[in-house]
PQR file with spaces between the fields and no chain letter, atoms N, CA, C, O and H, PARSE charges and radii, in Angstrom:
ATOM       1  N    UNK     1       2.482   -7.322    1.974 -0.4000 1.5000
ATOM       2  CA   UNK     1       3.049   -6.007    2.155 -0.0000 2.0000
ATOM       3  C    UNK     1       1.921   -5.052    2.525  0.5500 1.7000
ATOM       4  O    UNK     1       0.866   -5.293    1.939 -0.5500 1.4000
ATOM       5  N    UNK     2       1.911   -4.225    3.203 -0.4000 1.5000
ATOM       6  CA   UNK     2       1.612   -3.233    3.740 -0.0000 2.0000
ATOM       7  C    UNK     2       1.803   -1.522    3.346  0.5500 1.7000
ATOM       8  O    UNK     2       2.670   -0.818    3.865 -0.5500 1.4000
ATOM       9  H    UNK     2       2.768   -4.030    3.679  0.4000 1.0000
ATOM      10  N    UNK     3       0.934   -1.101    2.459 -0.4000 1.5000
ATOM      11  CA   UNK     3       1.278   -0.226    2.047 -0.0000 2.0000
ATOM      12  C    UNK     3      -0.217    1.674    2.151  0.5500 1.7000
ATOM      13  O    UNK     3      -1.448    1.670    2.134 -0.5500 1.4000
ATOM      14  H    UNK     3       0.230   -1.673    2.038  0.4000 1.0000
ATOM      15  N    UNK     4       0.604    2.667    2.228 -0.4000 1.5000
ATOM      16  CA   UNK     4      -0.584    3.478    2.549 -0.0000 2.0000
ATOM      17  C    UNK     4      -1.232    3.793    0.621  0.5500 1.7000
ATOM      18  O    UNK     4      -1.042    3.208   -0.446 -0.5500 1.4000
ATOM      19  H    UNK     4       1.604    2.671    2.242  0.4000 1.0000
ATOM      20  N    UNK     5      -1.948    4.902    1.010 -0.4000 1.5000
ATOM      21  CA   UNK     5      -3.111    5.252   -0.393 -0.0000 2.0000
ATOM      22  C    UNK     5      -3.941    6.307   -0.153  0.5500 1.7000
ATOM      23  O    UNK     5      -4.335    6.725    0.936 -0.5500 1.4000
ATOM      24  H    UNK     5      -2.102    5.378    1.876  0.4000 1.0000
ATOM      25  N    UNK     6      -4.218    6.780   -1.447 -0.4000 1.5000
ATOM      26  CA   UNK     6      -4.898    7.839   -1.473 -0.0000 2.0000
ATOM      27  C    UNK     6      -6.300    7.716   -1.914  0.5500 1.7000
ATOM      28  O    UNK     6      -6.459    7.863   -3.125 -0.5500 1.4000
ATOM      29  H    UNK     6      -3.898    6.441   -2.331  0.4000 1.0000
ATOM      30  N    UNK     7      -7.389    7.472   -1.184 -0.4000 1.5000
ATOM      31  CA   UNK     7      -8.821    7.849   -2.485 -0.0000 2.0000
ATOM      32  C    UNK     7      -8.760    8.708   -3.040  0.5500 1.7000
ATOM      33  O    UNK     7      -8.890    9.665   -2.277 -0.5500 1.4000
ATOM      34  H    UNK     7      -7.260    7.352   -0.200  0.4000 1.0000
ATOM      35  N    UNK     8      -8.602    9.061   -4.191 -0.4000 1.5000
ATOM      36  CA   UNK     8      -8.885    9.904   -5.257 -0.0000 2.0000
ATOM      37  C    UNK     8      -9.613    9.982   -5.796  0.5500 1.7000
ATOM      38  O    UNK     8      -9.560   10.946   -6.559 -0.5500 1.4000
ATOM      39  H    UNK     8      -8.496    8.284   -4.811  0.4000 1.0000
ATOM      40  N    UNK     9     -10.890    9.087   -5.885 -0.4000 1.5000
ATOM      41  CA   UNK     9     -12.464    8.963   -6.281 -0.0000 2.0000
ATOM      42  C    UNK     9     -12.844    8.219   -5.578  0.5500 1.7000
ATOM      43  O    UNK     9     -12.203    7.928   -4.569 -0.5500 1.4000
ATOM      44  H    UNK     9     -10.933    8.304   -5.265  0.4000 1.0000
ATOM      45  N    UNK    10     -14.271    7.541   -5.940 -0.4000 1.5000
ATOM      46  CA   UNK    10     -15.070    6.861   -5.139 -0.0000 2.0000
ATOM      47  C    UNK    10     -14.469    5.563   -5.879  0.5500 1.7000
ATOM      48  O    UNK    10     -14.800    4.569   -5.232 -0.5500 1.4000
ATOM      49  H    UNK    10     -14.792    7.778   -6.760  0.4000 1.0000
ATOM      50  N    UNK    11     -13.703    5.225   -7.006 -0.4000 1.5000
ATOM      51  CA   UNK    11     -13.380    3.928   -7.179 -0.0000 2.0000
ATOM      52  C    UNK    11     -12.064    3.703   -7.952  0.5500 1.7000
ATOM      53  O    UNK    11     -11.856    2.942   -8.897 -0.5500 1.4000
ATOM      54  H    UNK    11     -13.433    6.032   -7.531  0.4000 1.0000
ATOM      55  N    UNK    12     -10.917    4.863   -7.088 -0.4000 1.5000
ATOM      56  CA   UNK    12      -9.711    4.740   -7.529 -0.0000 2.0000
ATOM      57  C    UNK    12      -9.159    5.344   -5.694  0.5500 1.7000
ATOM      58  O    UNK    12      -9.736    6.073   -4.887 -0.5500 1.4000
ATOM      59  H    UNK    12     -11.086    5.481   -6.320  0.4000 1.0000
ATOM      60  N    UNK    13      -7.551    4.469   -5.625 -0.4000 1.5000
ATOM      61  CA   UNK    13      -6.868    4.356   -4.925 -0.0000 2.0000
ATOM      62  C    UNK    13      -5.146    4.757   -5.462  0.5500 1.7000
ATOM      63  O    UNK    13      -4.550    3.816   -5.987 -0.5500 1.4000
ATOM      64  H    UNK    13      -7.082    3.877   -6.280  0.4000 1.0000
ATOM      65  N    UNK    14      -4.606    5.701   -5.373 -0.4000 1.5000
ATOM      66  CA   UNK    14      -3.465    5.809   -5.609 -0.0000 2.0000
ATOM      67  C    UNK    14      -2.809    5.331   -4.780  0.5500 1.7000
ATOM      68  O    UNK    14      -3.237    5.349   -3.626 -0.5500 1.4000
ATOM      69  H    UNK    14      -5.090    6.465   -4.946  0.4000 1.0000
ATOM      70  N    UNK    15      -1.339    4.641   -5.121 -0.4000 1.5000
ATOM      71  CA   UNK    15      -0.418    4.066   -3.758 -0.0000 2.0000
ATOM      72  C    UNK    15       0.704    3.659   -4.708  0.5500 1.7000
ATOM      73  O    UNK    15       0.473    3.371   -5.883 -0.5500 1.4000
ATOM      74  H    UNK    15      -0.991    4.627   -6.059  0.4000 1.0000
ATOM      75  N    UNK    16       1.798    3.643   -4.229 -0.4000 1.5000
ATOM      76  CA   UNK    16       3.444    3.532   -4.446 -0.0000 2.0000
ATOM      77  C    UNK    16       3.447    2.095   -5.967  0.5500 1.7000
ATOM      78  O    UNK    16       2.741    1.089   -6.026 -0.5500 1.4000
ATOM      79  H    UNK    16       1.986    3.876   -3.275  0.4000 1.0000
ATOM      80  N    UNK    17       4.184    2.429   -6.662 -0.4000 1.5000
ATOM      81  CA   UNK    17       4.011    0.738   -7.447 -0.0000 2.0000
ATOM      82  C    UNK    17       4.659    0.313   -7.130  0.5500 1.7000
ATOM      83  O    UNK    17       4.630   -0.031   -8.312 -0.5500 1.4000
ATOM      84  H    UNK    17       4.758    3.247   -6.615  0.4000 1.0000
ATOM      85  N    UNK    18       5.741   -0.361   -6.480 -0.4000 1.5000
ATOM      86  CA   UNK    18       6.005   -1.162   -5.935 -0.0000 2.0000
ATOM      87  C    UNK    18       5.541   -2.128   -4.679  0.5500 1.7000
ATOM      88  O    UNK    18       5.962   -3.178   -4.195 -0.5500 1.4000
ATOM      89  H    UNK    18       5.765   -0.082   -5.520  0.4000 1.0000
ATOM      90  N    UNK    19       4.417   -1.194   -4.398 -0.4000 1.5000
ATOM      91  CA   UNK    19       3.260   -2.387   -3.106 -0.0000 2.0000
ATOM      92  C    UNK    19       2.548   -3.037   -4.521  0.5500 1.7000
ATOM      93  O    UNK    19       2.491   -4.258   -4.377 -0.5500 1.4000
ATOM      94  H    UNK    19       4.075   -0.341   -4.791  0.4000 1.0000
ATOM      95  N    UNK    20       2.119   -2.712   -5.534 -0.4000 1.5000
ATOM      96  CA   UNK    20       1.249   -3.757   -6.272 -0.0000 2.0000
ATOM      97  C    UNK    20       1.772   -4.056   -7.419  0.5500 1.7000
ATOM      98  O    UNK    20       1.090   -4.683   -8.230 -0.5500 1.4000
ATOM      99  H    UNK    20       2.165   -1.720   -5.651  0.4000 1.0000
ATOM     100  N    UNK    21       3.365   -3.590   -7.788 -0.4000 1.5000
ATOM     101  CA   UNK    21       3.277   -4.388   -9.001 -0.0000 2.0000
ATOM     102  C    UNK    21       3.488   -5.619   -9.452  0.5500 1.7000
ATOM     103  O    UNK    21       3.419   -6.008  -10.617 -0.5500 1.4000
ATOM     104  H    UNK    21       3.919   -3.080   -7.130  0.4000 1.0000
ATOM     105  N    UNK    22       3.740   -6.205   -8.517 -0.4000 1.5000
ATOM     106  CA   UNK    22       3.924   -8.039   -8.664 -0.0000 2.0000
ATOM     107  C    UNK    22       2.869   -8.639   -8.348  0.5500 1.7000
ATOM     108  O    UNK    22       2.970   -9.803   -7.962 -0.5500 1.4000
ATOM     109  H    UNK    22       3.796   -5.888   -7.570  0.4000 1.0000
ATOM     110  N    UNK    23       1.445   -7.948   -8.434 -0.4000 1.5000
ATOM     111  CA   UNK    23       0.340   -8.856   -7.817 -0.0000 2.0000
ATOM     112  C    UNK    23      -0.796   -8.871   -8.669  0.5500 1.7000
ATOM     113  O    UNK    23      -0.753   -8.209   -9.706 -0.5500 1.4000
ATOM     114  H    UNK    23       1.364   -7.002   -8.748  0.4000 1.0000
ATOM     115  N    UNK    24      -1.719   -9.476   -8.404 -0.4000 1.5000
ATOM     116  CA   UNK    24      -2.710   -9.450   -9.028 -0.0000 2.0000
ATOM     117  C    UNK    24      -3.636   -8.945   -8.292  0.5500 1.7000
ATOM     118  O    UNK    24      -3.418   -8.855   -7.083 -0.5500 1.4000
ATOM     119  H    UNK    24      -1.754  -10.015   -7.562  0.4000 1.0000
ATOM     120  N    UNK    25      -5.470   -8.283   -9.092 -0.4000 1.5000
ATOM     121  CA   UNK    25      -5.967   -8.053   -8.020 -0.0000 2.0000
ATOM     122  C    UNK    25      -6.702   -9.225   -7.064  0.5500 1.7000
ATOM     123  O    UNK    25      -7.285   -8.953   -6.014 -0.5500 1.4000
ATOM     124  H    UNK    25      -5.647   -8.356  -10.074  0.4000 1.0000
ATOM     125  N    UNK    26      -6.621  -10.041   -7.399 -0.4000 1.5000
ATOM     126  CA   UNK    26      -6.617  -10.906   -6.036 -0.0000 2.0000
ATOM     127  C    UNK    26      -6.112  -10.793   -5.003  0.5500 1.7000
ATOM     128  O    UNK    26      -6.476  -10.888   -3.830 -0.5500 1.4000
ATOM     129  H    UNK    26      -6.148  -10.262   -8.252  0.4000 1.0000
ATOM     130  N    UNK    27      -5.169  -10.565   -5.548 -0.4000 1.5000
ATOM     131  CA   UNK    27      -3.985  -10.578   -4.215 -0.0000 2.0000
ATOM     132  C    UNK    27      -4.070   -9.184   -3.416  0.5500 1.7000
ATOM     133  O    UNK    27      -3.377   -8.961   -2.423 -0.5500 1.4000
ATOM     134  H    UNK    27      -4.873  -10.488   -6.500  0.4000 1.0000
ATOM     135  N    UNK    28      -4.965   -8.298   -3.940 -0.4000 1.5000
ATOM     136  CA   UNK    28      -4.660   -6.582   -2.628 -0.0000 2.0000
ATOM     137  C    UNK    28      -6.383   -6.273   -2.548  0.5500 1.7000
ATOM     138  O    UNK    28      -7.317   -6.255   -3.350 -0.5500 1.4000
ATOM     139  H    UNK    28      -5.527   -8.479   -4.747  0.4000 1.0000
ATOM     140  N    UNK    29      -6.226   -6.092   -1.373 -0.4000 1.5000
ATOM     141  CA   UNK    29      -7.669   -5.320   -1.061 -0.0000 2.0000
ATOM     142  C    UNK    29      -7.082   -4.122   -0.607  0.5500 1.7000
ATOM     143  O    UNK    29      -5.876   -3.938   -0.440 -0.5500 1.4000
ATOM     144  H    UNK    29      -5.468   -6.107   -0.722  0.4000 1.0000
ATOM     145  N    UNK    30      -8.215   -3.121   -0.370 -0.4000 1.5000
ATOM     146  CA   UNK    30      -8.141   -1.871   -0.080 -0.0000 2.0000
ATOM     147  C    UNK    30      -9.068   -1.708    1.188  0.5500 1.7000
ATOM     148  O    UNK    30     -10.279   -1.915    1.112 -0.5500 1.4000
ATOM     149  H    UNK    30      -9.194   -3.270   -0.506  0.4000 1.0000
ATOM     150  N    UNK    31      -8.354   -1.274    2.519 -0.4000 1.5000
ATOM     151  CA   UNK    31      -9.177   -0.827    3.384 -0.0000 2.0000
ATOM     152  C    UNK    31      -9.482    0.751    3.649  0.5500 1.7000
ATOM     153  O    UNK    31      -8.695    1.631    3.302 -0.5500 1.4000
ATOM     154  H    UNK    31      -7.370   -1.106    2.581  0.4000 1.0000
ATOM     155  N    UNK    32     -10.283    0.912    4.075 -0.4000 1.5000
ATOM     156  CA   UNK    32     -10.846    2.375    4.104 -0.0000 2.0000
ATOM     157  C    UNK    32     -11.263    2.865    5.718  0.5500 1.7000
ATOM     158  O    UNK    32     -12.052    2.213    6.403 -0.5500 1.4000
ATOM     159  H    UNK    32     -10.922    0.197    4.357  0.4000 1.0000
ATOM     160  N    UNK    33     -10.709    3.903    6.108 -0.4000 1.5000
ATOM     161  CA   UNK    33     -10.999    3.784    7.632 -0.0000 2.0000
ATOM     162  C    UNK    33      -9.980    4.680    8.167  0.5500 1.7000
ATOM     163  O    UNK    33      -8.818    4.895    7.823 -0.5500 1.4000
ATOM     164  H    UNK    33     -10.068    4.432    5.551  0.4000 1.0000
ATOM     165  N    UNK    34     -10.549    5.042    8.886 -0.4000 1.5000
ATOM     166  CA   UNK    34      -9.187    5.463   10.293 -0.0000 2.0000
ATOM     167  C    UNK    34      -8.426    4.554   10.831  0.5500 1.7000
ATOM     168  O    UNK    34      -8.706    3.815   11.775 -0.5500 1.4000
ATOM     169  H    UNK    34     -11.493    4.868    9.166  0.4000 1.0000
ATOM     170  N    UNK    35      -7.259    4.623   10.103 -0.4000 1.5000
ATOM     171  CA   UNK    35      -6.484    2.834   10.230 -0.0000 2.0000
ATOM     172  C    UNK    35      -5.368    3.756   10.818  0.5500 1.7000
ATOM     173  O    UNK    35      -5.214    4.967   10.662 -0.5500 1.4000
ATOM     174  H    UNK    35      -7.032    5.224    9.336  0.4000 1.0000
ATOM     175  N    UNK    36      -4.346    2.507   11.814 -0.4000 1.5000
ATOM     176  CA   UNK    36      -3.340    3.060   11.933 -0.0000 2.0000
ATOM     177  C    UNK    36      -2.621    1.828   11.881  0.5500 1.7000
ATOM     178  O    UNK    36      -3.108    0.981   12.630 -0.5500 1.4000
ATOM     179  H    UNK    36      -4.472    1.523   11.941  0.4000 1.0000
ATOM     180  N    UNK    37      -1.803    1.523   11.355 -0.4000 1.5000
ATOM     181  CA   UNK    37      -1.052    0.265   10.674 -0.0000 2.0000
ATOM     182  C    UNK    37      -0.151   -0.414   12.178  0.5500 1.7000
ATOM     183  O    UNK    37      -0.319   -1.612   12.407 -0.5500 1.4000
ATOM     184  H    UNK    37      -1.407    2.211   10.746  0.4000 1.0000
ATOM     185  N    UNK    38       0.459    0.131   12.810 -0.4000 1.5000
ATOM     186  CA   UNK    38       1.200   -0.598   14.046 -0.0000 2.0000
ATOM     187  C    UNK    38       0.237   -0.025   15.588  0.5500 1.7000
ATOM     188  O    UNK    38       0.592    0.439   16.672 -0.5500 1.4000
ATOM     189  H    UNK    38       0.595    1.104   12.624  0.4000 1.0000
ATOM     190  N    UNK    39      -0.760   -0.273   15.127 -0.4000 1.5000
ATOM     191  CA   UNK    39      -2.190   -0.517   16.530 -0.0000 2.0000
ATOM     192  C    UNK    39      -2.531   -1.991   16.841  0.5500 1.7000
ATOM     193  O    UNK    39      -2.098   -2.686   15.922 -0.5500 1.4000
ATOM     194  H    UNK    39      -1.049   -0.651   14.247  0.4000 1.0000
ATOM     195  N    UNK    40      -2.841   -2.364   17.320 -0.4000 1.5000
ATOM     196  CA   UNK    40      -3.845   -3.227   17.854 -0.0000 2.0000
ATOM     197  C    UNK    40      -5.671   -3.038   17.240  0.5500 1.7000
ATOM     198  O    UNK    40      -6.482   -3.747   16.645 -0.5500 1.4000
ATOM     199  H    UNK    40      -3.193   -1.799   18.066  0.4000 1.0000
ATOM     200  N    UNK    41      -5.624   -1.388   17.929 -0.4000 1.5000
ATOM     201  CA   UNK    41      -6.849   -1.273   17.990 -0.0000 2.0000
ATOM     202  C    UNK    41      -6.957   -0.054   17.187  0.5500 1.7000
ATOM     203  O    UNK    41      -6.223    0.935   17.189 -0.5500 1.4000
ATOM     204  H    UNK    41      -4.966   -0.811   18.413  0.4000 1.0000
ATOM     205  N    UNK    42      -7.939   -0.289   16.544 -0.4000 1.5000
ATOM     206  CA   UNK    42      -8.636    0.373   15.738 -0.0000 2.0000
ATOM     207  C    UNK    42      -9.602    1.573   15.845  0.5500 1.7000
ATOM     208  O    UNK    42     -10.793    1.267   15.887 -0.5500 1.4000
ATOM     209  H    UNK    42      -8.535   -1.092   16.542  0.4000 1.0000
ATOM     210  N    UNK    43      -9.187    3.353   15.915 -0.4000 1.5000
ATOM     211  CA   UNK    43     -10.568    4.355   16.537 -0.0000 2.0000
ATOM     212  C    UNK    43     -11.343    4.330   15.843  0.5500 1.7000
ATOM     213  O    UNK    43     -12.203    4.981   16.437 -0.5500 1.4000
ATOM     214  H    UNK    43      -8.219    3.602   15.882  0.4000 1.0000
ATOM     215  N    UNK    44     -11.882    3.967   14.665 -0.4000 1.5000
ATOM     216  CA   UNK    44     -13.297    3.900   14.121 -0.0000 2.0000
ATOM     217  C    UNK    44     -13.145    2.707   13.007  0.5500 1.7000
ATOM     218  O    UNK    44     -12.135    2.332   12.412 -0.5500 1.4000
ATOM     219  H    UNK    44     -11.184    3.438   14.182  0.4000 1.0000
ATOM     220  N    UNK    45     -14.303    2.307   12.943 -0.4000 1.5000
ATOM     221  CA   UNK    45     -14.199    0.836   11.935 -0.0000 2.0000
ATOM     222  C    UNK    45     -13.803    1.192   10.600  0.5500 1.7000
ATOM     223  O    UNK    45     -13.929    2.272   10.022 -0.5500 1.4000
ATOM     224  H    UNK    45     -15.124    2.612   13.426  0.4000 1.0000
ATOM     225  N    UNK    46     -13.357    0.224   10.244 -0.4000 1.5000
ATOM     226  CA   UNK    46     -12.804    0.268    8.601 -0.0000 2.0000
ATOM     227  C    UNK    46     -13.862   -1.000    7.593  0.5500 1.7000
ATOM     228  O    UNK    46     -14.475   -2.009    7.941 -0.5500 1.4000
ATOM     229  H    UNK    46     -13.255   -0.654   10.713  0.4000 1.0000
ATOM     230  N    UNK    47     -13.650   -0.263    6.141 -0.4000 1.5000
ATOM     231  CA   UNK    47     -14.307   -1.336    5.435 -0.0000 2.0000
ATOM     232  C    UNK    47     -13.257   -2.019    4.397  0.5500 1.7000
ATOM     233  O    UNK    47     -12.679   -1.175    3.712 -0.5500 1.4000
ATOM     234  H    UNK    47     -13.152    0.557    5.857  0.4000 1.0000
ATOM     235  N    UNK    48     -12.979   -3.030    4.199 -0.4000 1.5000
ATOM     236  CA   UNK    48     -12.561   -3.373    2.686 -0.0000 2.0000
ATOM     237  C    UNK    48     -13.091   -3.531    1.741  0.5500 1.7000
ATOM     238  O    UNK    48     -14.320   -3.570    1.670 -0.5500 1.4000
ATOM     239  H    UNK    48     -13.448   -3.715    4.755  0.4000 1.0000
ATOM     240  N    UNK    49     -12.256   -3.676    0.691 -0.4000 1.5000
ATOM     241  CA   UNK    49     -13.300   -3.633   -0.600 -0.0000 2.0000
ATOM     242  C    UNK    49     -11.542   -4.538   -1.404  0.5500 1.7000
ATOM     243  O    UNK    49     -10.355   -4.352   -1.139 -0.5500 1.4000
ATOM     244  H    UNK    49     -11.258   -3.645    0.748  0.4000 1.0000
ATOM     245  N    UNK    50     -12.188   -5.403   -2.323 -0.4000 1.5000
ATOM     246  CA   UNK    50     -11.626   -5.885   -3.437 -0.0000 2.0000
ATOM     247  C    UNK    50     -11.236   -5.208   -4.436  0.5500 1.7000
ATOM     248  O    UNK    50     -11.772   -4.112   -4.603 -0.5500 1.4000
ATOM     249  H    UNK    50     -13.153   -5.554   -2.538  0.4000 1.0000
ATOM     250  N    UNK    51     -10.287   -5.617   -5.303 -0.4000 1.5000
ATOM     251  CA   UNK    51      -9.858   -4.869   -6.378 -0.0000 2.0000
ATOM     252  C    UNK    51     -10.122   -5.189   -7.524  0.5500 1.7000
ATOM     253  O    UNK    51      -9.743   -6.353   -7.660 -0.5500 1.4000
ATOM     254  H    UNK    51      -9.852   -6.507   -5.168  0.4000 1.0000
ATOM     255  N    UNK    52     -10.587   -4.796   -8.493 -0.4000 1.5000
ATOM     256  CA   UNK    52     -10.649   -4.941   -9.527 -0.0000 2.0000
ATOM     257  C    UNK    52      -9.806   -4.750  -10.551  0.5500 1.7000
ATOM     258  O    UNK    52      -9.843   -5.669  -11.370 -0.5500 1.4000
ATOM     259  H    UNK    52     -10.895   -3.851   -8.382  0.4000 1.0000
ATOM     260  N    UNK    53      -9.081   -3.906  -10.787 -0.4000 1.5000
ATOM     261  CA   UNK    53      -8.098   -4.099  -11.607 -0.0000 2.0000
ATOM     262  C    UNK    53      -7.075   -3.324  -10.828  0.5500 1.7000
ATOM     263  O    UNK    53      -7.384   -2.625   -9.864 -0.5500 1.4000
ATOM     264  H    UNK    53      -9.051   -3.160  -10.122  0.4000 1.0000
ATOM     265  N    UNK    54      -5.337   -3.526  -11.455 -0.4000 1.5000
ATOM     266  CA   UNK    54      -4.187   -2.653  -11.280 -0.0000 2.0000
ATOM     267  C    UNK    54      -3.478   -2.063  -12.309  0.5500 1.7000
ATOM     268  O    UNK    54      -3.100   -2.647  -13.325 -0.5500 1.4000
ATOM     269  H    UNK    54      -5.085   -4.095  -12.238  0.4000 1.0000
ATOM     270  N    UNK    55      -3.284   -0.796  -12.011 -0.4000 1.5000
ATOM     271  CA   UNK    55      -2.712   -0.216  -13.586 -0.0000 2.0000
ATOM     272  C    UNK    55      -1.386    0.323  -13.187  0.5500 1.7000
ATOM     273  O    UNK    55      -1.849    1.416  -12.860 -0.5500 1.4000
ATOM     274  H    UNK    55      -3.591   -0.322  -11.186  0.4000 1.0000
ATOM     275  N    UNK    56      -0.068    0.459  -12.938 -0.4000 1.5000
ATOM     276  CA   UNK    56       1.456    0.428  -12.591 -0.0000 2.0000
ATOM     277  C    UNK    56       2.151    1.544  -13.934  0.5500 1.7000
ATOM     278  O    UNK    56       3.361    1.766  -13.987 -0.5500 1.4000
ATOM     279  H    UNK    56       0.308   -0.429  -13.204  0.4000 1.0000
């Protein structure tokens, strides 16, 4: 699933619970970037980062 987010700090992400509450953090990374979800292409690079925990 595909879902948007907010940085709200340097190591918190707000976003809908229903994109993560059936998962673990294995299962979601977080990208960071000028993303636009139905592109191809990408205007400036993005980074991911792993999750460490989920709190719902």
């Amino acid at each position: 699933m595909r879902c948007g987010g907010s940085l709200i700090s340097r190591r918190h992400v707000v976003t809908a619970g229903h994109c993560v509450a059936r998962a673990t953090p294995r299962q979601v990374h977080v990208t960071l970037g000028d993303y636009v979800i139905n592109s191809a292409v990408e205007p400036l690079p993005a980074y991911t980062f792993g999750v460490s925990s989920i709190q719902v």
